[in-house]
N, C-alpha and C positions, 0 to 999 in steps of 0.2 A: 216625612219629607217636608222640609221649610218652603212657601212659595214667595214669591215675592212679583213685583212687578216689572221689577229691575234690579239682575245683579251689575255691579261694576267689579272687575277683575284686576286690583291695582288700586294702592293707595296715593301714589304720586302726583304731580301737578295735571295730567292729562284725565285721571280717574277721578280727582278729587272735584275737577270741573265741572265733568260730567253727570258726577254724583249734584251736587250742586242743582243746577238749571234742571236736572230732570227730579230733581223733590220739589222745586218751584212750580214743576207745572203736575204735582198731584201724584206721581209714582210712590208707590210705597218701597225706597230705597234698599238695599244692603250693598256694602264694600269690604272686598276681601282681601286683606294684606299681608302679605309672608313677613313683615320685620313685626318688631315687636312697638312699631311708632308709624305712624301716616306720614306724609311729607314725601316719600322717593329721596329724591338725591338733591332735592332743594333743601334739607338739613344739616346739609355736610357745608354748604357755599354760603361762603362768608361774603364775595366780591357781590358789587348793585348790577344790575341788572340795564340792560341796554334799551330800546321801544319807544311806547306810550305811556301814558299813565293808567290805561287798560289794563297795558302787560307789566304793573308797580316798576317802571323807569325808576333809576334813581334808591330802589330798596332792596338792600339785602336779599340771596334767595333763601335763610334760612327763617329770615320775616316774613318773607312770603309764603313759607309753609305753615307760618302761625296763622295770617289771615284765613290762607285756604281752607285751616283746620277748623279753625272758629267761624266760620262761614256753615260749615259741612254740621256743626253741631248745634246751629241755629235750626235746622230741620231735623224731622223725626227720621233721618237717616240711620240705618245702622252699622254699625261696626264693628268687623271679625278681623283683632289682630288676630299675629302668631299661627295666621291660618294661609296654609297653603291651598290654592287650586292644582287639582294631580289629574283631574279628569274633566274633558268637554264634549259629550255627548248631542245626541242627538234630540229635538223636542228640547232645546235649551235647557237641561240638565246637565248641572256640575255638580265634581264629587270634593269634596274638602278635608282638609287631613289640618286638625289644631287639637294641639294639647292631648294628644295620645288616642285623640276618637276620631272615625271618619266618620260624613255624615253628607246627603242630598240636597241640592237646592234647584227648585225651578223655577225660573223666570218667565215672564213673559217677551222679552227684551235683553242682550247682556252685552255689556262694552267689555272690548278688550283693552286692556291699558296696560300692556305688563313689563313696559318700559325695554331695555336691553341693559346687555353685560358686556364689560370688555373684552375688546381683543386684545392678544398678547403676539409677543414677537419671539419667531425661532432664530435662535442663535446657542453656542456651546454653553453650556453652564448656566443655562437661564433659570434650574431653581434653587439655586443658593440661595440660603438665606439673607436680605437686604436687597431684594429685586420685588418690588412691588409695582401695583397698574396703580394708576392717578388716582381712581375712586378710594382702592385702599387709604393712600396717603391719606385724601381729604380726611377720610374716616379717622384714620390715628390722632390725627393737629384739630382738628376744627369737632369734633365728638367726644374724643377720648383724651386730648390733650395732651399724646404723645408724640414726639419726633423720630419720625423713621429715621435719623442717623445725622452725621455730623457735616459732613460732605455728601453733594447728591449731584447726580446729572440726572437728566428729565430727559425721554426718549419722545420726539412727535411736537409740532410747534401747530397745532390745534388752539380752540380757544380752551382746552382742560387744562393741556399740558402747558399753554401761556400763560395762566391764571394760577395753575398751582405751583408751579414755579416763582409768581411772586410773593403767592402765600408762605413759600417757602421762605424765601428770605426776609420776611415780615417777622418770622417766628424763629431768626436768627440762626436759620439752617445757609450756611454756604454753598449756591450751585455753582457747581464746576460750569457747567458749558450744559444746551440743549442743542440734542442733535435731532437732525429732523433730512429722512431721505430723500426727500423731493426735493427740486430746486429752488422753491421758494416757500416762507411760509405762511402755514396753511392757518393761521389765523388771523384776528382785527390787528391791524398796526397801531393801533393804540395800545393794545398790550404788551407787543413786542418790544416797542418801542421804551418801553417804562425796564425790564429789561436791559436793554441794549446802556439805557441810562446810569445803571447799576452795574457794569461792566460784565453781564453776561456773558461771552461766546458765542455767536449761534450758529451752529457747523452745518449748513447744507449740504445736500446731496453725501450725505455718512448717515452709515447706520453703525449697532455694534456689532460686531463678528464673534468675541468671545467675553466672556467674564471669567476673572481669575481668583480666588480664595480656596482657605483649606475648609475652614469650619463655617464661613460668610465672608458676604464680597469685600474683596480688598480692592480691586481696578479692574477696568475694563479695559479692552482692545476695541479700540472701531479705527471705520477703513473705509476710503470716500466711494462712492459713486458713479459710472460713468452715465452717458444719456440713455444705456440700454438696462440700468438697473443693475449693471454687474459689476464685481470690484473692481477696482483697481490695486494692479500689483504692487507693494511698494509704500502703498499708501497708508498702513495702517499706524495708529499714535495710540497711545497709553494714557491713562487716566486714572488717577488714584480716587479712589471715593468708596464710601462703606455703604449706600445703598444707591440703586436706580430706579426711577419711576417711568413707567413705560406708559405714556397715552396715544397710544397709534388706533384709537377707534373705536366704536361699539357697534356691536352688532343685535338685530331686533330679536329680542323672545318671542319667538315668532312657535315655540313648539305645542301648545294648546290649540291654537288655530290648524298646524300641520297634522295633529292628534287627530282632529276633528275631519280633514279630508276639504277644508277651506282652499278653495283655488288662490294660487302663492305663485311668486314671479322672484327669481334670484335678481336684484337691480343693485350693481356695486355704488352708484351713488346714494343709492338711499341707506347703505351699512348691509347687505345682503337678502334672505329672501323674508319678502314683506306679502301679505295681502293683497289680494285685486278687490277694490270695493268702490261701491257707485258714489256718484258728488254729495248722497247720501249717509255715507260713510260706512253703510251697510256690507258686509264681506259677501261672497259667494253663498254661506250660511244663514237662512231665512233667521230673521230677529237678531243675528248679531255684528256687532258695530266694532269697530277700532280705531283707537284714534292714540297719538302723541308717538314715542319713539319706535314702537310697536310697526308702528308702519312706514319710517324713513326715520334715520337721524336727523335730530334738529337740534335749537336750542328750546330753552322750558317755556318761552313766549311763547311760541307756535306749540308747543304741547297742550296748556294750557287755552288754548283759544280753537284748538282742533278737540280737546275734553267738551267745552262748550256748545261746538256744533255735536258729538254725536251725543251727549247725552239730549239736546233737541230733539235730536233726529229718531232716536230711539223713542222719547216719550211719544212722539207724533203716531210712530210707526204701531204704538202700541194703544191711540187713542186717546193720548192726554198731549191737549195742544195748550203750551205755555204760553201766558195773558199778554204776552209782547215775541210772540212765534215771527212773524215777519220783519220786527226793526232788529230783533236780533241774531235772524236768519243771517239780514244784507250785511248790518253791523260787524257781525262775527268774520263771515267771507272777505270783506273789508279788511279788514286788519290783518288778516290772512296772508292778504295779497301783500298787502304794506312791507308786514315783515320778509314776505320773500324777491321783494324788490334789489336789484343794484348787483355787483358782482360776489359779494357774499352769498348770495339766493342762487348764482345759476347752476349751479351741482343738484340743488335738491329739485328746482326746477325742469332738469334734464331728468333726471330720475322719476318725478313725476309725470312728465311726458310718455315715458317707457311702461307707466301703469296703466296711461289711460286718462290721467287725473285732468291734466292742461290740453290744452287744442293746440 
């Protein structure tokens, strides 16, 4: 069995943090990553990023996953691609499954970082082929360097489905129109707005009802909204287009923690059921921590800066207190607050309240 001082569970901006600050203050590190690359989903995003200069304002996230990486390999950290966590036992033992062998590891300390996956939407004929979620897309254009299709409509006016929607048209893909069921949309106006400039559509309160192809999508059928969520008769329009990207939300990988018998709260503004853990970041499970989407959705700033506080919080817990514990205890909570200020923040704000988190 492998010991270690500290596993991180999660190569992404809140793992990579973590991992970080807690090899600065003496942990003998390991990070476990299911892709075949560190980064999370800061390698797919091409758009700058919004904040301080803390949380790299101003740069790229896919730059920013080069930082975080070259950051992470400045210390004697280790690193398990290609390696699944499949098991979170008890006495902080986890079990690992890479490259055809399983094998043990015990910590003294372990952060949960293991991001979330998107939700998809029911409706008739949703898996035809040329119906993808946002993440897919980014992956195809911004990884792989393919275009999902000729013609697109974007499902959800988030800041994913706002962002990759322009990506889309950057990479000379034509969106038809973003439909988005709510009555208004649910991302920055600065993005939509760039959009709108670009003669988007953006159809409120509509979602899609059906998608229509023999062999892949050829059009979809959507159909408006009333204030109770239910259709209206009458109302449905046609739209020609050969794929759809659907960003309607993520929800927390929250099933290692649930494995494990972790006291868990279902909270819909945080993206469904997350962790209950102290200002500590600590879970109901003695020695283990969570921190970035794992435990509310957010953006990768707040991941990134809640990676920061538990990997702290964990060295402390386990006796290794880093040379700057208090300026970057306040520091960190600081900025914390910063980024969940104003009417963008109060969803996760409310949702935090319902943990426990806020007073």
């Amino acid at each position: 069995m492998i010991e270690k001082d500290l596993v991180v569970i999660g190569g992404g901006p809140a793992g990579l943090s973590a991992c970080k600050i807690a090899a600065e203050a003496g942990m003998k590190v390991a990070v476990f990553e299911r892709s075949f690359a560190l980064g999370g989903q800061l390698v797919k995003q091409t758009h700058k990023f919004f904040g301080s200069e803390s949380q790299y304002a101003k740069v790229r996230g896919m730059e920013i996953a080069k930082i975080l990486i070259k950051d992470l390999e400045k210390t004697d950290a280790e690193i398990y691609l290609n390696a699944t966590v499949v098991g979170l036992y008890k006495d902080n033992i986890i079990t690992v499954y890479q490259n055809g062998r399983y094998f043990k590891v015990k910590a003294k300390a372990i952060v949960i970082a293991t991001g979330a996956s998107e939700k998809f939407l029911a409706f008739e004929n949703n898996d035809l082929p040329g119906i993808y979620g946002a993440g897919a897309v980014q992956t195809l254009m911004n990884i792989h360097g393919v275009l999902p299709g000729k013609e697109v409509v974007m499902v959800g006016s988030g800041n994913i489905g706002l962002i990759v929607s322009y990506q889309l048209i950057q990479a000379g893909v034509k969106v038809k129109a973003l439909v988005e069921a709510a009555g208004k949309i649910g991302g920055y106006g600065v993005h939509a707005s760039k959009l709108r400039r670009l003669g988007v559509p953006i159809l409120i309160n509509t979602t899609v009802k059906r998608a229509i192809g023999k062999d892949k999508l050829e059009k979809i059928i959507t159909v408006k909204l009333d204030q109770n969520w239910n259709e209206i008769a009458g109302s449905e329009e046609e739209i020609a287009c050969d794929a759809l990207c659907i960003s309607v939300g993520l929800s927390p990988l929250h099933q290692l923690l649930s494995m494990a018998e972790a006291n868990m709260l279902y909270v819909n503004e945080l993206g469904g059921l997350v962790p209950i853990k102290t200002c500590d970041y600590e879970t109901s499970l003695k020695g283990v921590f969570a921190a970035g989407d794992v435990t509310g959705i957010e953006e990768a700033s707040s991941a990134m800066v809640e990676g920061k506080i538990a990997g702290l919080m964990a060295a402390k817990h386990s006796g290794f207190i880093h040379p700057e514990y208090e300026k970057l205890e306040n520091q960190l909570n600081s900025e914390l607050c910063v980024l969940r200020q104003g009417p963008c923040g109060e969803k996760i704000r409310c949702g935090l309240k319902k943990v426990g988190e806020l007073a």
